[in-house]
SEDOSE-818059 format. One record per residue: residue in one letter; y negated, z, x of N, C-alpha, C, O in turn. Coordinates in Angstrom, 3 decimals, padded with zeros to 6 digits. Each point is the difference from the previous one (the first is absolute). Last residue first. Example, Ala and Ser with C-alpha at 12.3 -4.5 7.8 and 13.67 -1.06 7.14 Angstrom:
<fimis>
> r; n_py; n_pz; n_px; ca_py; ca_pz; ca_px; c_py; c_pz; c_px; o_py; o_pz; o_px
> S; 002.250; 007.080; 012.850; -001.190; 000.060; 000.820; -001.090; 000.730; -000.770; -001.108; 000.169; 000.509
> A; 006.828; -000.239; -000.219; -001.190; 000.000; -000.890; -001.200; 000.000; 000.900; 000.019; 000.665; 001.036
</fimis>
This chain:
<fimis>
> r; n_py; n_pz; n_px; ca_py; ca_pz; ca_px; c_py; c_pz; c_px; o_py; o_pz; o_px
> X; -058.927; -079.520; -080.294; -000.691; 000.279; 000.545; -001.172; -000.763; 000.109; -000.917; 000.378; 000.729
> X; 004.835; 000.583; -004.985; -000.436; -000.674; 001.140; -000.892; 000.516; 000.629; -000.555; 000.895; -000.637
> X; 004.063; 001.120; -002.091; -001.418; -000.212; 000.360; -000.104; -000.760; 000.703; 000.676; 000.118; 001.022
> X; 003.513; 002.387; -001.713; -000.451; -001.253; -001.006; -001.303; -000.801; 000.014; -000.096; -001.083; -000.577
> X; 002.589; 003.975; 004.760; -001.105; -000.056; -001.277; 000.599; -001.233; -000.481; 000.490; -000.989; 000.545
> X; 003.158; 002.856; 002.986; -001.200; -001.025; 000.058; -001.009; 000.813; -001.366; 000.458; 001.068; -000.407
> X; 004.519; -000.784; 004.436; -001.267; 001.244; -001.444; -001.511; -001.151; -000.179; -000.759; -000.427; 000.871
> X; 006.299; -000.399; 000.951; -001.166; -000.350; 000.042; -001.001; 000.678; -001.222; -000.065; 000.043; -001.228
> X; 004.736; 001.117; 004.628; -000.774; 000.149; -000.910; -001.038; -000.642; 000.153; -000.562; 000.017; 001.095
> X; 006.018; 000.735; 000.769; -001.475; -000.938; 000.184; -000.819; 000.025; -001.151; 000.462; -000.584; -000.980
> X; 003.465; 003.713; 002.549; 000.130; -001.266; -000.796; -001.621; 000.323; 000.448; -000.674; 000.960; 000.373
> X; 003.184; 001.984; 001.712; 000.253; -001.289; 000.547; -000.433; -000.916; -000.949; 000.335; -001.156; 000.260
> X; -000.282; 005.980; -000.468; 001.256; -000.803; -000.330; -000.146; -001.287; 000.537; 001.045; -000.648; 000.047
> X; -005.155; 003.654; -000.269; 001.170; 000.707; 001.070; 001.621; -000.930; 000.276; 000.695; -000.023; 001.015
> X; -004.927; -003.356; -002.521; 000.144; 001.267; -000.137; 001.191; 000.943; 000.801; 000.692; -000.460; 000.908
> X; -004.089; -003.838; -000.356; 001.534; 000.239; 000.218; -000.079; 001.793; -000.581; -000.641; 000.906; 000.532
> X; -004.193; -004.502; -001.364; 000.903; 000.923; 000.524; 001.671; 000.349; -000.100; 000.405; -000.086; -001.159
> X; -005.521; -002.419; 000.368; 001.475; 000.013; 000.477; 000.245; 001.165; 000.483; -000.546; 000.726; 000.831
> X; -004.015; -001.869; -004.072; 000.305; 000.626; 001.253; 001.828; -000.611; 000.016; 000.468; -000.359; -001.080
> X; -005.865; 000.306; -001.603; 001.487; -001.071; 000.133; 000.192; 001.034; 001.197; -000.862; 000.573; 000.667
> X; -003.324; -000.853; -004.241; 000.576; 000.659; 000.706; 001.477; -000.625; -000.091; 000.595; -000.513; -000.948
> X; -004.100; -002.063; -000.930; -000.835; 001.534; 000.670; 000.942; 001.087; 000.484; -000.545; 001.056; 000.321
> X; 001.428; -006.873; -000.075; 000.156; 001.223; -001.070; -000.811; 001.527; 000.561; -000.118; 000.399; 001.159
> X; -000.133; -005.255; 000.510; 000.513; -000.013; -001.357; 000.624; 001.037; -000.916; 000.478; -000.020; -001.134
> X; -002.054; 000.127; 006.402; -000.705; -001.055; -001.591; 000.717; -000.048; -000.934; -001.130; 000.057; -000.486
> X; 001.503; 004.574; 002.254; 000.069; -002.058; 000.385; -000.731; -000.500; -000.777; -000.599; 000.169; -001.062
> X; 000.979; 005.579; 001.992; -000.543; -001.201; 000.127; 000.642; -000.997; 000.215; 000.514; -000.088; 001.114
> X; 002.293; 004.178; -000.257; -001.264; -000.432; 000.090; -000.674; -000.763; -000.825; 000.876; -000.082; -000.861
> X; 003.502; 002.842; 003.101; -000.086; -000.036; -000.956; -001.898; -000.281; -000.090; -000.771; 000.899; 000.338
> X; 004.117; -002.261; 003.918; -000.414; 001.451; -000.507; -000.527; -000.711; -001.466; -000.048; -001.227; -000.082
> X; 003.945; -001.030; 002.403; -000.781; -000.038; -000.434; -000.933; 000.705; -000.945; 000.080; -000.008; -001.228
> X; 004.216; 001.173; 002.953; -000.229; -001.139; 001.021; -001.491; -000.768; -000.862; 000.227; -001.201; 000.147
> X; 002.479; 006.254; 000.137; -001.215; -000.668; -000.795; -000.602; -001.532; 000.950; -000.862; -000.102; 000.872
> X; 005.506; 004.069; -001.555; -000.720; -000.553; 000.608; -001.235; -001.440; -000.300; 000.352; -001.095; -000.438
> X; 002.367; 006.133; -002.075; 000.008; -001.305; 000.716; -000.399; -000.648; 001.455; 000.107; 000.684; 001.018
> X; -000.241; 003.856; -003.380; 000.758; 000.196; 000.586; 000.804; -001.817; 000.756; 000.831; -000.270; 000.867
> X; -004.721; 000.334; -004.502; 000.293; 001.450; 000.431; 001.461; 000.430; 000.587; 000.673; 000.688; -000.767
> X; -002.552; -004.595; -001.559; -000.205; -000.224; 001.530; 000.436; 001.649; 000.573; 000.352; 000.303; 001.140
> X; -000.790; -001.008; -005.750; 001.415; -000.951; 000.850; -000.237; -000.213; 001.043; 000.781; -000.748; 000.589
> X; -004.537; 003.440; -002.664; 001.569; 000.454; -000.377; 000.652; -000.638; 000.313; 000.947; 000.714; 000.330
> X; -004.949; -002.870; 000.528; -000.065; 001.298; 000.397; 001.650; 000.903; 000.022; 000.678; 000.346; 000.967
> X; -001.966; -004.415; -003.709; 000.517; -000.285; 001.258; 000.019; 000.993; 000.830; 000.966; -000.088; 000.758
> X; -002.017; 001.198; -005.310; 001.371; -000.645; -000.029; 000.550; -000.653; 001.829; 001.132; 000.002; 000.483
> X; -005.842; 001.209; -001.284; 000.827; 001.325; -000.643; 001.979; -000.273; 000.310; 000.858; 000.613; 000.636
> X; -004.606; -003.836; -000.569; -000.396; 000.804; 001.201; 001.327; 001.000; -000.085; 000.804; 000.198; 000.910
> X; -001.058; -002.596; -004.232; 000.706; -001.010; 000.967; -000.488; 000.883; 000.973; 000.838; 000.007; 000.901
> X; -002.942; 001.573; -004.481; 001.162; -000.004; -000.246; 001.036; -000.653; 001.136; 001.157; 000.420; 000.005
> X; -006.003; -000.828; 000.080; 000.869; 001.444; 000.517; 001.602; 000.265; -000.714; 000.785; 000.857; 000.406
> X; -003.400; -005.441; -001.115; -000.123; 000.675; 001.615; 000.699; 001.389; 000.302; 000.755; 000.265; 000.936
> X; 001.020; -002.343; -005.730; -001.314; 000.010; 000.420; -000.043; 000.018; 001.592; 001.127; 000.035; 000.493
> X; 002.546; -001.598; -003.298; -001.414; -000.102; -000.509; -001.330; 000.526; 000.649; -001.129; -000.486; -000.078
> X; 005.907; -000.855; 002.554; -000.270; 001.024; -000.354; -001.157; -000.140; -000.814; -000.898; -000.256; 000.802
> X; 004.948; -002.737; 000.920; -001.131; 000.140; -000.102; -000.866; 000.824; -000.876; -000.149; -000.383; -001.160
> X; 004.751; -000.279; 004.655; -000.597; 000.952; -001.348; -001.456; -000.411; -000.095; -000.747; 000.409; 000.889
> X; 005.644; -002.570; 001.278; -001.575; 000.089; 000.213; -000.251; 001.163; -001.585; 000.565; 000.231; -001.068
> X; 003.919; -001.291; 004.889; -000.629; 000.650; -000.967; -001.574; -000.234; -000.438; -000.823; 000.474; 000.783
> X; 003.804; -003.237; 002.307; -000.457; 000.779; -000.065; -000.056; 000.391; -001.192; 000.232; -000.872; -000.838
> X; 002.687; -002.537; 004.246; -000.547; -000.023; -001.652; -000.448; 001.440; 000.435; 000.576; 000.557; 000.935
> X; 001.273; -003.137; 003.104; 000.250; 000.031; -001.040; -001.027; 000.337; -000.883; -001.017; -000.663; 000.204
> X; 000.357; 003.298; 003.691; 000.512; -001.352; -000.419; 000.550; -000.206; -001.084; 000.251; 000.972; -000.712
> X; -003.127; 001.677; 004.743; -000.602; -000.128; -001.290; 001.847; -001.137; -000.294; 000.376; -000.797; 000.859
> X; -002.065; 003.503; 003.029; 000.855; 000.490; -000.668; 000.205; -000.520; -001.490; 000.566; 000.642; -000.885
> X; -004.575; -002.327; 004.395; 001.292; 000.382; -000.346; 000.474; 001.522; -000.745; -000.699; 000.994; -000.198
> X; -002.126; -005.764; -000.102; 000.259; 001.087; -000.127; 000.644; 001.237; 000.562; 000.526; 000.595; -000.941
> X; -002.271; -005.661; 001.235; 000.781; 000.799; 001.157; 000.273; 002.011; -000.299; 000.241; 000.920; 000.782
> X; -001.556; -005.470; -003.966; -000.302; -000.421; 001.697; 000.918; 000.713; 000.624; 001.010; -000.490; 000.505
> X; -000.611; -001.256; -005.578; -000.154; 001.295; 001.007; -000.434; -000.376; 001.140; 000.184; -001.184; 000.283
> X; -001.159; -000.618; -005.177; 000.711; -000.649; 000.716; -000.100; 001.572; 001.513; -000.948; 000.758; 000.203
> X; 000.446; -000.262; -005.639; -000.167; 000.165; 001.146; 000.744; -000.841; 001.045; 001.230; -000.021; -000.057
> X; -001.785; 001.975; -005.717; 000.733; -000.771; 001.295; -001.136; -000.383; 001.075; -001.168; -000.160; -000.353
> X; 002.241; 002.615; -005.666; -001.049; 000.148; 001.897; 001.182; -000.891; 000.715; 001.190; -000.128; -000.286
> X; -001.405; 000.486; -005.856; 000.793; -000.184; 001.466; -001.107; -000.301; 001.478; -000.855; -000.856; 000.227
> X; 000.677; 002.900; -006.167; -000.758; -000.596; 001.196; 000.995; -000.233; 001.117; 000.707; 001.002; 000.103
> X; -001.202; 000.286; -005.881; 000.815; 000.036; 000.985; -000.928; -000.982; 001.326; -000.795; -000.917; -000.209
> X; 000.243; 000.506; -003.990; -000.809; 001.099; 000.024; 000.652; 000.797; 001.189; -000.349; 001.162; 000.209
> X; 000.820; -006.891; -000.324; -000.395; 001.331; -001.529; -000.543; 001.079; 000.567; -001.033; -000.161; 000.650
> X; 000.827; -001.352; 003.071; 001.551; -001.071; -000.720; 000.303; 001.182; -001.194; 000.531; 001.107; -000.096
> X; -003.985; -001.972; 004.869; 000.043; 000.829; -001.506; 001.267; -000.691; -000.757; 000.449; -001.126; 000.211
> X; -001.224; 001.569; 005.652; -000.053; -000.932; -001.575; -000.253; 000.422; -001.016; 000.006; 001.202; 000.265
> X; -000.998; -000.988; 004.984; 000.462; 000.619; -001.013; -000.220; -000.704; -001.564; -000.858; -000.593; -000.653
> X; 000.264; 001.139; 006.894; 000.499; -000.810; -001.279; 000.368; 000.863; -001.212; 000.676; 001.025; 000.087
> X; -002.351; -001.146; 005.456; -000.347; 001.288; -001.169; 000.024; -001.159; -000.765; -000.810; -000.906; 000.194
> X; 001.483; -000.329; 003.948; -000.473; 001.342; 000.244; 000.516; 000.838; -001.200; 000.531; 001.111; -000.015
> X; 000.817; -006.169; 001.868; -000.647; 000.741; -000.274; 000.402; 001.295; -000.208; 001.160; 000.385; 000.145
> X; -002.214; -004.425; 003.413; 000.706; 000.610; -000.974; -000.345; 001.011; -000.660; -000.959; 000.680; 000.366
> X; -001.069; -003.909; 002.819; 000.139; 000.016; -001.520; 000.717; 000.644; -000.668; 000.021; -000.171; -001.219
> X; -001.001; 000.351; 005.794; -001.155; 000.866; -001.342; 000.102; -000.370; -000.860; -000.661; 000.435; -000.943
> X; 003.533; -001.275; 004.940; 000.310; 000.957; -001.245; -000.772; 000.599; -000.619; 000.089; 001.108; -000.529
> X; -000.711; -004.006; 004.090; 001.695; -000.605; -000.428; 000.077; 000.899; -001.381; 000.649; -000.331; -000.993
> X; -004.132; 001.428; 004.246; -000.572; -000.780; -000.858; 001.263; -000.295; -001.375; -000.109; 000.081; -001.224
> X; 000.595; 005.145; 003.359; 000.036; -001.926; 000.468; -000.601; -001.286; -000.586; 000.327; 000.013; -001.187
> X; -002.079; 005.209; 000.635; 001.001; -000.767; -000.466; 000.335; -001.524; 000.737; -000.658; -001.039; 000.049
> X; -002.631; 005.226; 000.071; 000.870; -000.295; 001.113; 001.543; -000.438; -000.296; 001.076; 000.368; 000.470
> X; -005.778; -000.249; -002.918; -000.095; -000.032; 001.168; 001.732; -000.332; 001.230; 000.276; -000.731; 000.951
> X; -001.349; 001.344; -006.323; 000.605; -001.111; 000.574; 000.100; 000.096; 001.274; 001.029; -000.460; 000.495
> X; -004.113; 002.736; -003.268; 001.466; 000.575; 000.189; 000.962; -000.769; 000.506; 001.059; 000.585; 000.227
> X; -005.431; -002.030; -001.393; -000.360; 001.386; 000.975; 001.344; 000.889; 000.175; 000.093; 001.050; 000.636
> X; -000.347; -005.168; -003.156; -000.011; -000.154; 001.568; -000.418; 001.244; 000.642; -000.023; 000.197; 001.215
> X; 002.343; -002.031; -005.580; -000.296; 001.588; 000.151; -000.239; -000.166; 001.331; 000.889; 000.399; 000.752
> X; 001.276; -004.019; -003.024; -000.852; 000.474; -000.829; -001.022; 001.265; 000.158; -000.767; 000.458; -000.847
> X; 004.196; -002.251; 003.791; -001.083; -001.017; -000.016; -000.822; 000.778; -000.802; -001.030; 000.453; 000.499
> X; 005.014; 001.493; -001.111; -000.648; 000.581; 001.018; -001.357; -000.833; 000.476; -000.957; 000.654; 000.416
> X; 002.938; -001.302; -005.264; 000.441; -000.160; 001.210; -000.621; 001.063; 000.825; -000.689; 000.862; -000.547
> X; 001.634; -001.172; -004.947; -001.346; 000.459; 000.699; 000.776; -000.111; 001.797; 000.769; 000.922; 000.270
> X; 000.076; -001.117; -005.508; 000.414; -000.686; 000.967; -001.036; -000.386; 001.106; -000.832; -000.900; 000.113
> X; 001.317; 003.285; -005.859; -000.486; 000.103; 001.881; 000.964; -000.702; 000.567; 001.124; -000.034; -000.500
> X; -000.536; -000.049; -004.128; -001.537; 000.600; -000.034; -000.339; 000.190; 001.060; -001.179; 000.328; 000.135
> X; 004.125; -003.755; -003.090; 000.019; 000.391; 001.567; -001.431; 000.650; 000.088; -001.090; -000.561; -000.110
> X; 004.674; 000.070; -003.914; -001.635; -000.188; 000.258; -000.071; 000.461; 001.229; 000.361; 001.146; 000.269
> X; 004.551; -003.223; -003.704; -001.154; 001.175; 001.037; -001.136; -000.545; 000.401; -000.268; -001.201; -000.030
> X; 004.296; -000.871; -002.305; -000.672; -000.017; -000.048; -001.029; 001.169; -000.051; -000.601; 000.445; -000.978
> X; 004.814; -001.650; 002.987; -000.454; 001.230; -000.893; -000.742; 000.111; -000.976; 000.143; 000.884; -000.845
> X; 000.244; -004.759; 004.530; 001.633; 000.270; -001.147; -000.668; 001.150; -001.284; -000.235; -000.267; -001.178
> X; -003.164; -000.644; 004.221; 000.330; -000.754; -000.946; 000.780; -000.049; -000.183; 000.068; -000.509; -001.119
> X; -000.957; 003.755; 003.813; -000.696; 000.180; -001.001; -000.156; -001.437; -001.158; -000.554; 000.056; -001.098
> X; 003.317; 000.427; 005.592; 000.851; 000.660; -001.254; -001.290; 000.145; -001.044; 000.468; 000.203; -001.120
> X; -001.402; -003.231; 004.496; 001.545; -000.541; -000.591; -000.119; 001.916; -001.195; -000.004; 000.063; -001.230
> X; -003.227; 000.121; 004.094; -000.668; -000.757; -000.630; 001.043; -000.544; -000.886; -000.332; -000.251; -001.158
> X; 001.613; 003.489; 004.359; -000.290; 000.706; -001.168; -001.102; -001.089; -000.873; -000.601; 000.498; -000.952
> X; 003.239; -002.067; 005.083; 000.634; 000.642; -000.927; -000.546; 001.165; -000.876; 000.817; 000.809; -000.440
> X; -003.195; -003.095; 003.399; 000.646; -001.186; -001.070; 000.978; 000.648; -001.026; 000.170; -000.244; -001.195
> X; -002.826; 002.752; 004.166; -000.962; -000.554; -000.541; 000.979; -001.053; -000.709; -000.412; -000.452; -001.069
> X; 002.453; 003.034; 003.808; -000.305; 000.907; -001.242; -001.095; -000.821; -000.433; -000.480; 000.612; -000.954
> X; 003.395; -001.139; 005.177; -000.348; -001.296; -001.242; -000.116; 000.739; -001.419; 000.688; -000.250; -000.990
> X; -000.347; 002.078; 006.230; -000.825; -000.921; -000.151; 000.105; -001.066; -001.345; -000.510; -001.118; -000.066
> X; 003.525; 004.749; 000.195; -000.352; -000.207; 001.492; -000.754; -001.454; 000.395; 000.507; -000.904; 000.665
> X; 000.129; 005.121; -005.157; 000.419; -000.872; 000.668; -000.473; -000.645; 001.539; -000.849; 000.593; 000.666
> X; 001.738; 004.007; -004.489; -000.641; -000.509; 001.299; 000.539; -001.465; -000.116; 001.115; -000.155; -000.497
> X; -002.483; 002.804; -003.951; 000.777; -000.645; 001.199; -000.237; -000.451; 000.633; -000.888; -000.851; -000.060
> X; 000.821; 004.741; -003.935; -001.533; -000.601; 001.222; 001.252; -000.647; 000.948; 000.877; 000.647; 000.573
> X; -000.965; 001.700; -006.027; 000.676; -000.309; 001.202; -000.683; -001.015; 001.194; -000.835; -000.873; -000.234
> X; -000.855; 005.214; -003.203; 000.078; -001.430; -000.006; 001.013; -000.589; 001.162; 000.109; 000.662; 001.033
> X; -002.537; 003.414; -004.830; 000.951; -000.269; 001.115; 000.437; -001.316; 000.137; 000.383; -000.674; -000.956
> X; -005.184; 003.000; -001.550; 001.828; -000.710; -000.011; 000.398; 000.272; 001.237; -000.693; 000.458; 000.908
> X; -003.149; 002.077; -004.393; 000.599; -000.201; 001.301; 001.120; -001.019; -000.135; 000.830; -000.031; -000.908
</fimis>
């Protein structure tokens, strides 16, 4: 399992995580827009299918998430990410922090991972439960 830090930005997570995987020298393993996903895109402004959705780096054995935001809310600033090894482990782990939370993205399927969910827990901090897996 890791724990990872996930940043919002406001339309420039595609430059600013292409700038930090060559300072770091890091491996950009997703960068994945809303363009990229037209059956999910539906009710995105054109102005904002490029942004993006779902970024992540590898940087040694350590990983960093980022996100350009649309309209979350309650979401800001920096999150918690946990990427969990398996589907039920992240089932398990998002289940328990949602438990007295609130769940701004139910726990599912993406493309790019077999299970992802948001969620604000009872305290107010912002959780991202993902797989190591890809989907």
């Amino acid at each position: 399992m890791k724990v990872l830090a996930n940043i919002d930005f406001d339309g420039d997570c595609r430059e600013a995580f292409t700038s930090y995987a060559e300072i770091v020298g890091g491996e950009i393993k997703a960068m994945i827009s809303h363009r990229d996903m037209p059956g999910m895109a539906g009710d995105v402004q054109e102005d904002q299918k490029d942004r993006i959705i779902h970024a992540w780096i590898d940087i040694g054995d350590q990983a960093l998430m980022g996100q350009d935001m649309q309209d979350f809310s309650g979401r800001k600033g920096m999150g918690v990410t946990v990427a969990a090894d398996t589907k039920d482990e992240a089932k398990r782990i998002f289940d328990a922090l949602a438990d007295g939370g609130s769940v701004q993205i139910p726990f599912g399927e993406q493309p790019w991972s077999k299970g992802f969910g948001l969620l604000n827990d009872r305290w107010g901090v912002t959780w991202v439960i993902d797989t190591a897996d890809a989907a």
